[in-house]
N, C-alpha and C positions, 0 to 999 in steps of 0.2 A: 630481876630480869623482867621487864616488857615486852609484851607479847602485841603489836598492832593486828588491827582488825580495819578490812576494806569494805565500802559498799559497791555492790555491782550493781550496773544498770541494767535497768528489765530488758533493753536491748540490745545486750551483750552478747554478743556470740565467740565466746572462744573457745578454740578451736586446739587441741593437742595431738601434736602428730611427731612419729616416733619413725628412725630408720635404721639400720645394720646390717653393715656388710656379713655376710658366713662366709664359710667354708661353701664347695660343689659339693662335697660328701654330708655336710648339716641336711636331715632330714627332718619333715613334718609329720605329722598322724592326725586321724582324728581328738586322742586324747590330746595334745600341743594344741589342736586347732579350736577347741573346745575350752579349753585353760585359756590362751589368749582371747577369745571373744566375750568370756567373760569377765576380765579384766578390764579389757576397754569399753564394757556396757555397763559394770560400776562406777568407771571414772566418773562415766557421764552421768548414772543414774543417784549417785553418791558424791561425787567432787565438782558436781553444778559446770563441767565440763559443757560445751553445747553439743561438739563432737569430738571423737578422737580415732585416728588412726593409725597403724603400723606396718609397715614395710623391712622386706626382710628380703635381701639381693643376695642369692646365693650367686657364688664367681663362675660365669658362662653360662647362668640359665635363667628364667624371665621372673620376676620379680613376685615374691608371694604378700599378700596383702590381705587384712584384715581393718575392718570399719564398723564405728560402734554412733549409732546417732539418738535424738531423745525419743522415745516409743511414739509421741504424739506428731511427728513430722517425720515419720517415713516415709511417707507416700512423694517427699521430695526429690527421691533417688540422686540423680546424677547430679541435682543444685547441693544436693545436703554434702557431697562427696569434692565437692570444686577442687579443692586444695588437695586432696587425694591424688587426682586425676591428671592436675596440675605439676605435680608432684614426678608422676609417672611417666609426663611426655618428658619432662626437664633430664631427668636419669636415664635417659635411651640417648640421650646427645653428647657428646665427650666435654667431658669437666677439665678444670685444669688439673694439675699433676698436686695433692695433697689438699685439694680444697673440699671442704665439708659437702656433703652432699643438701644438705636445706639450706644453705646458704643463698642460690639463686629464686626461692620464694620470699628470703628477705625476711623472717619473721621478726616479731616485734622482743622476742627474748629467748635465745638457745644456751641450749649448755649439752654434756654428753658426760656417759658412766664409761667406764671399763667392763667388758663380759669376757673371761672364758669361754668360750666354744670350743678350743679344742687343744690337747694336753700337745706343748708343744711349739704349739704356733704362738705369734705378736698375741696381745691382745687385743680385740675386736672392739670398735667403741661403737656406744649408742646413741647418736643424735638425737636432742628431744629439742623439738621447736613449738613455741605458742603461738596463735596466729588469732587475728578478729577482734581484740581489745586493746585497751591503750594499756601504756608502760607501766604504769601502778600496778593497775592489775593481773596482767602479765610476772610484773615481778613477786607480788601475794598468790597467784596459778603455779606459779614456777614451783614451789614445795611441797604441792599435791601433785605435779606432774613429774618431778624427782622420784616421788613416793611409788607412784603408777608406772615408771621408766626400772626403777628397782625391782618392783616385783616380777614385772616382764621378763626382764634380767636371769632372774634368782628361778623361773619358769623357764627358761630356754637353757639355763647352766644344768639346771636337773631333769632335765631332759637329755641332754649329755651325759652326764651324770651317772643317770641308773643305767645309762647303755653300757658305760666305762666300768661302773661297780668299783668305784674310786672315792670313798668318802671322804679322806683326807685330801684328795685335789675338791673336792665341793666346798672345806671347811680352809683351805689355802682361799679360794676364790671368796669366799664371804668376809677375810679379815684385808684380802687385797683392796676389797671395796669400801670396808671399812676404815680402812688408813686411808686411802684415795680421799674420800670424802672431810674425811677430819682433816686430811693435810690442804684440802685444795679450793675451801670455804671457810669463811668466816661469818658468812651466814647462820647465826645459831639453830633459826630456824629450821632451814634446810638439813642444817648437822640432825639434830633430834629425829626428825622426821625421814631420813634414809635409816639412820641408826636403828631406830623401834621399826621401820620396814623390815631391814635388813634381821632381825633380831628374831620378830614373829615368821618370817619366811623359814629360815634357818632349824628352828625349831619348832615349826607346823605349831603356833600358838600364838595368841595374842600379845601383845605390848604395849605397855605405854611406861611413861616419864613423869614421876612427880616434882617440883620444885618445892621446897618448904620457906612460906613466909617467918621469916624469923621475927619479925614484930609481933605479928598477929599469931603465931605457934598453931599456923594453918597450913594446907596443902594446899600446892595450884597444880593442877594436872595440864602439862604444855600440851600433849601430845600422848597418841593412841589410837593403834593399829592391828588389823588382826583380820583376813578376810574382807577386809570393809564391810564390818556391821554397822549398817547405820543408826544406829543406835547406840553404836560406845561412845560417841564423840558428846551424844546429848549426854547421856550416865555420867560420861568424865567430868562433863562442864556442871553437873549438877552436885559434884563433890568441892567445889572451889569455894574456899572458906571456910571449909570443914577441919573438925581436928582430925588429929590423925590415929588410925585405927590401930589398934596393938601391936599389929606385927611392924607396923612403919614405925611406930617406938621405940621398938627392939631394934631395930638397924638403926637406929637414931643412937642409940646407946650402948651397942655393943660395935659399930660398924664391920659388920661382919654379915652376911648374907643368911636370909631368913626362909625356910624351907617351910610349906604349908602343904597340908596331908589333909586327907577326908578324914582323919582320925582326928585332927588338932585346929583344926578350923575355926570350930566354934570357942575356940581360948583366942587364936587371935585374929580373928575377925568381928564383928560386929554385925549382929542378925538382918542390919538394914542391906550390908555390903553384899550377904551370902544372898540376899533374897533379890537386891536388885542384877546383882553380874553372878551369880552360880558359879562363885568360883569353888575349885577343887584341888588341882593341882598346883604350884606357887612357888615362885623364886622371887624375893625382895631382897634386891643387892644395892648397897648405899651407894653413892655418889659421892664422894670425899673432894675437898681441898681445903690444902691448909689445913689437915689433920680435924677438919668437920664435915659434919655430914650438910651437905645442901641439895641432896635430892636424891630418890630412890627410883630405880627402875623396877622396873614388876615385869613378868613373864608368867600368861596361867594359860593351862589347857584345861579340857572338857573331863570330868568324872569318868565319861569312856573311854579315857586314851590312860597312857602309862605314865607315870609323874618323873620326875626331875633325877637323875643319877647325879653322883659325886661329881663328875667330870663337866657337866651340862652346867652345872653351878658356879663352877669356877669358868666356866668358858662364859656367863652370864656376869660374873664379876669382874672379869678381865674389863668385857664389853662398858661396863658403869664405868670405871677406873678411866677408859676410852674417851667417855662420853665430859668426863669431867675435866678431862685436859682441853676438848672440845670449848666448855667451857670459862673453863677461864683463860685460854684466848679471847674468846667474844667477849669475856668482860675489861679483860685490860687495854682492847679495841677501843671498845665503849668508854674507855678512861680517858685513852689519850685523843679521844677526841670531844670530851671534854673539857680537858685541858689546852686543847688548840682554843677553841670557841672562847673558854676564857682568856687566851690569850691574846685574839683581838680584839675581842671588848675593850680589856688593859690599855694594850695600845691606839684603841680607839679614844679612849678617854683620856690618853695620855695625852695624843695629838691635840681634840680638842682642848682639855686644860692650857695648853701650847698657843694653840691659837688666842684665847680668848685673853692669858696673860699678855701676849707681845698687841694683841689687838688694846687693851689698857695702859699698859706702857707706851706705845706709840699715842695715845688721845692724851697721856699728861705729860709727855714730852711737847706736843705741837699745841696743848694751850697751857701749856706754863712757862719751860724754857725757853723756847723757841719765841714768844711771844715777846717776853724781856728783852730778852736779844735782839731783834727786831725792833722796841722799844727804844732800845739804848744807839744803834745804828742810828737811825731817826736823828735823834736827839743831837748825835757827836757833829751831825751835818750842820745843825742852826748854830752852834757854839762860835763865838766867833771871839780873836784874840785878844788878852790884856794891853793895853798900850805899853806894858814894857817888856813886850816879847815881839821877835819879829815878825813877820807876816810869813816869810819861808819856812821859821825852823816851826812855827805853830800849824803850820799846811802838813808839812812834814810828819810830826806827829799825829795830827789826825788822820792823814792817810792811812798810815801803818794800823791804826787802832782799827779804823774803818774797815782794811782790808783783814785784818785777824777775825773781827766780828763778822766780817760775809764770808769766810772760810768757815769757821765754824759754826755757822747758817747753813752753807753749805751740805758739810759732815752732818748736821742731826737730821738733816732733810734726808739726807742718805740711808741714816740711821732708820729714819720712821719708813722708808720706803722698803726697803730690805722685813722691816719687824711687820708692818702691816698696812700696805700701798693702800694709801686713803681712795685712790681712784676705784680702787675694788670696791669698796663700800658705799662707795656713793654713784657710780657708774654703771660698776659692773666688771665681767670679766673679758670684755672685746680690747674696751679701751684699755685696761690694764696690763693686757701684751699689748698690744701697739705700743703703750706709752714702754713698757720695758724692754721692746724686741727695739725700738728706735734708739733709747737711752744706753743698749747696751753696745749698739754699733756706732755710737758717737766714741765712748770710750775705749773699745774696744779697736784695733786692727781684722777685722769678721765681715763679712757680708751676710746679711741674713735674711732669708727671701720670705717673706710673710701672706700666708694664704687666710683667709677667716671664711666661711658660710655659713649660713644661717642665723639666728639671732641667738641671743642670752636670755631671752626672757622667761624661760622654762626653767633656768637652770639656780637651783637651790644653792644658798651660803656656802654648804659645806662644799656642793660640787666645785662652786666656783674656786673655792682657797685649795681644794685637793690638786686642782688642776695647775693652777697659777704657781702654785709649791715644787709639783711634777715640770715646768715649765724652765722652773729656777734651778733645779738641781739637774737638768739634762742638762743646759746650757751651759751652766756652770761644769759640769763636766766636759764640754766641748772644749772649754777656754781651759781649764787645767791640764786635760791630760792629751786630748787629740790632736793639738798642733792644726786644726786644719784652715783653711783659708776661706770657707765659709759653710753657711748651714740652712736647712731648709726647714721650717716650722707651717704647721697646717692645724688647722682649727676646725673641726663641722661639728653642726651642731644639727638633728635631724630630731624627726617626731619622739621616737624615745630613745636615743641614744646621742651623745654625743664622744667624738673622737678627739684625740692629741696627739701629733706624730712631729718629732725631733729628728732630724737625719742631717749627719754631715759628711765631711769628704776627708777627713781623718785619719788618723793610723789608725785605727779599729783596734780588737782587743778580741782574745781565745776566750766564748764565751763557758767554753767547761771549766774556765778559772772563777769564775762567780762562785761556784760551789766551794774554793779552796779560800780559808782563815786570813790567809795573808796578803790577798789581792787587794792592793792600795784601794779601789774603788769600790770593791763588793758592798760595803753599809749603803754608799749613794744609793746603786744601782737597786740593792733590796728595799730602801727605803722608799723608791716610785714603787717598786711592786707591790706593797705596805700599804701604802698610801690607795694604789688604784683595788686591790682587793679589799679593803675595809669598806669603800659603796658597793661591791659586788662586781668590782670591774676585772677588766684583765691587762695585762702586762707583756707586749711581746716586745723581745729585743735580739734584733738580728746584727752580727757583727761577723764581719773576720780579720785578721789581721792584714793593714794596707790597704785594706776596701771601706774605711768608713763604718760608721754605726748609726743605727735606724731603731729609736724605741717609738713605740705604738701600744698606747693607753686608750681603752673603750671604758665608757661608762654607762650603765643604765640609766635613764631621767626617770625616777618614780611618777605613775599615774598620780596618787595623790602627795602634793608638795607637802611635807612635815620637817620643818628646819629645829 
């Protein structure tokens, strides 16, 4: 498993902001309001957050709000708060009926959790929107702002919570969140990273998630959480590579969850581990699939708290077991899009082997055959007759032979046009529709209205034959299957992209039959889309039945030509 890593710019200001509707009857305190400001002055002072804020709209009364920004740019007040504020006039003005509430600040990447707030009611969702940075980054923010949206979460649940004196609706709500989450991303990232939130909240203790390199018979620590000390995330990263310590062993080998006591610690730990994280109390629960271990979670509290019960262990192995189904989703994700990728390459290679055979076959059809033939034509003209044959029956003969031979001059010309229109190659691709939009309504009963702009000179080998290919097999679909009485073809060609648009006045066709095995045309019609997404292009084809059909191929022109 790969883990990317993004660089931020020094001038990066992103910005997390958080919102949720309650209940009129959800109350605050100073302890909640004290809880919350310190979570959102970690984000920022700990997850390189610029700022971050929260909003919390109890139903019928005025909006409670908390703001967290860096210690060194306080004195900005109402600039540092913009999106706050912004935030504040937008929710006083009526929204449409089910629409998100950060949606009209437009951020650059939203998502939302599920909260309990109260025994009974929907479920309450939490808005988390990033705002101030581009998409990249934004999307690499998103899993420490997941992380920060959780804990806030799991801080306003138990705060409910201890009012209710309801543990098993708190331990309902933490595995709600945690199926939510496994079921509703594929992000591994993200999965890991609410899981060990969700885990350390849960149980007032630290988490994190080991991966074990099976090559190297080393530990990579993905992830680890626990108060945001900033310092676990450096300690974790400074175990990667490392073997793995006795008690990761023992889960390694018994797959069964490893329980550590201040009594037994120093058997399976390792004096470097105890000295640098002071661990005391300890659950190490394997990560199984496919009846192996591929990764351990850990769970430890402080020497002054109370350690792990029987019940707390298995509620900690359930959670691995969780995490591992997590996982191998994301890995068999990661498969088949693998196997996509290799599977245009394939077809990519396959086309061009395609090409490049019929481009060789057409060059020793037209100087070998065709050449003789041509030759021999020639020739039958000068021949003139025996004096004991007559001058009719000898015309006669010749004709016929003459005419067989320009017929079948004809035909290979036909042939090498079809396999690999020399005009392409030696012109380009303007004249090569013209010459085959003109050719085809000489033979053809069609009208075909022919648009071209811009030049060719941009456009690389392969574009040109993708295009010309795409040209042949729309048309040719016209003439087989649409009956229609004529067609419109348009050509542009602009700074970096060039377009292809087919449209005729045809029976048209249900396009939700493309998806079905047996539709006479489906291979054609997949083969342009084939064709136009192998340069990175796209495919749109609008139809209905008795209205004609309209495909439109865009292709990007690379800045630098590599044919």
């Amino acid at each position: 498993m790969t883990v990317q890593s993004y660089t931020r710019h020094k001038n990066d200001r992103c910005e997390l902001l958080l919102a949720c509707r309650v209940g009129a009857s959800f109350q605050t305190g100073d302890r909640l309001d004290i809880c919350l400001q310190d979570i959102l002055q970690n984000a920022v002072n700990s997850l390189e957050f610029h700022q971050a804020g929260l909003v919390l709209l109890p139903q019928g009364k005025n909006p409670v709000c908390w703001h967290a920004g860096r210690d060194e740019e306080a004195e900005t007040g109402t600039e540092q708060r913009l999106s706050l504020n912004k935030f504040l006039t937008l929710v006083n003005k009526k929204s449409k009926k089910g629409r998100k509430m950060l949606e009209p600040l437009q951020p650059v990447i939203a998502t939302t959790l599920p909260v309990v707030l109260k025994s009974g009611d929907p479920v309450s969702i939490l808005e988390i929107g990033i705002f101030g940075t581009d998409r990249s980054n934004a999307q690499y923010m998103l899993v420490k702002a997941v992380s920060v949206a959780r804990h806030i979460a799991d801080t306003l649940q138990e705060s409910f919570f201890q009012r209710q004196k309801d543990p098993h609706l708190r331990k309902l709500a933490v595995w709600l969140e945690m199926i939510n989450t496994i079921s509703s991303t594929l992000d591994i990232r993200e999965v890991l990273h609410v899981v060990c939130q969700l885990t350390a909240d849960f149980f007032s203790a630290k988490s994190c998630i080991y991966l074990l390199d099976e090559e190297g018979q080393t530990i990579v620590p993905v992830v680890g959480v626990g108060s945001y000390d900033p310092n676990l995330k450096r300690k974790l990263k400074a175990l990667r590579g490392t073997r793995p310590f006795p008690a990761i062993k023992r889960v390694i080998e018994t797959q069964q969850p490893v329980i550590v006591t201040p009594a037994n610690r120093k058997r399976l730990l390792t004096p470097e581990i105890i000295k640098d994280f002071a661990y005391s109390w300890m659950v190490l629960a394997p990560i199984l699939s496919k009846d192996k271990t591929i990764g351990v979670m850990q769970v430890d509290r402080p020497l002054e708290t109370a350690g792990f019960n029987q019940e707390e262990t298995e509620i900690i192995f359930a959670i691995a077991r969780a995490t591992a189904i997590a996982l191998e989703n994301a890995q068999l994700i990661e498969m088949l899009g693998q196997k996509e990728h290799l599977l245009h390459q394939l077809v990519n290679k396959l086309i061009t082997a395609q090409e490049d055979e019929r481009k060789r076959l057409a060059a020793d059809l037209h100087d070998g055959i065709i050449q003789s033939l041509i030759a021999i034509w020639y020739r039958l003209q000068r021949i003139t007759p025996p004096a004991d044959v007559q001058d009719e029956e000898w015309q006669t003969e010749i004709s016929d032979l003459t005419r067989l031979l320009n017929e079948q001059i004809l035909d290979i010309r036909r042939i090498l046009y079809d396999l690999r229109p020399l005009i392409l190659d030696n012109y380009g691709l303007f004249p090569a529709v013209e010459s085959y939009v003109q050719n085809l309504q000489g033979k053809n009963n069609i009208s075909v209205e022919l648009t071209i702009h811009g030049n060719n000179k941009s456009l690389t080998s392969r574009i040109e034959i993708t295009l010309f290919r795409i040209l042949q097999e729309a048309l040719t679909n016209v003439l087989k299957h649409a009956n229609a009485s004529s067609a419109r073809v348009e050509l542009i060609t602009e700074a970096n992209m060039v377009s292809l648009t087919v449209e005729d006045n045809g029976s048209g066709l249900d396009t939700s039959l493309l998806s079905t095995a047996n539709y006479q045309d489906r291979l054609g019609l997949a083969g342009i889309q084939e064709r136009a997404l192998l340069l990175n292009g796209t495919c749109n084809i609008v139809s209905h039945p008795g209205k004609g059909t309209c495909i439109s191929v865009a292709i990007p022109i690379p800045e630098n030509v590599d044919e």
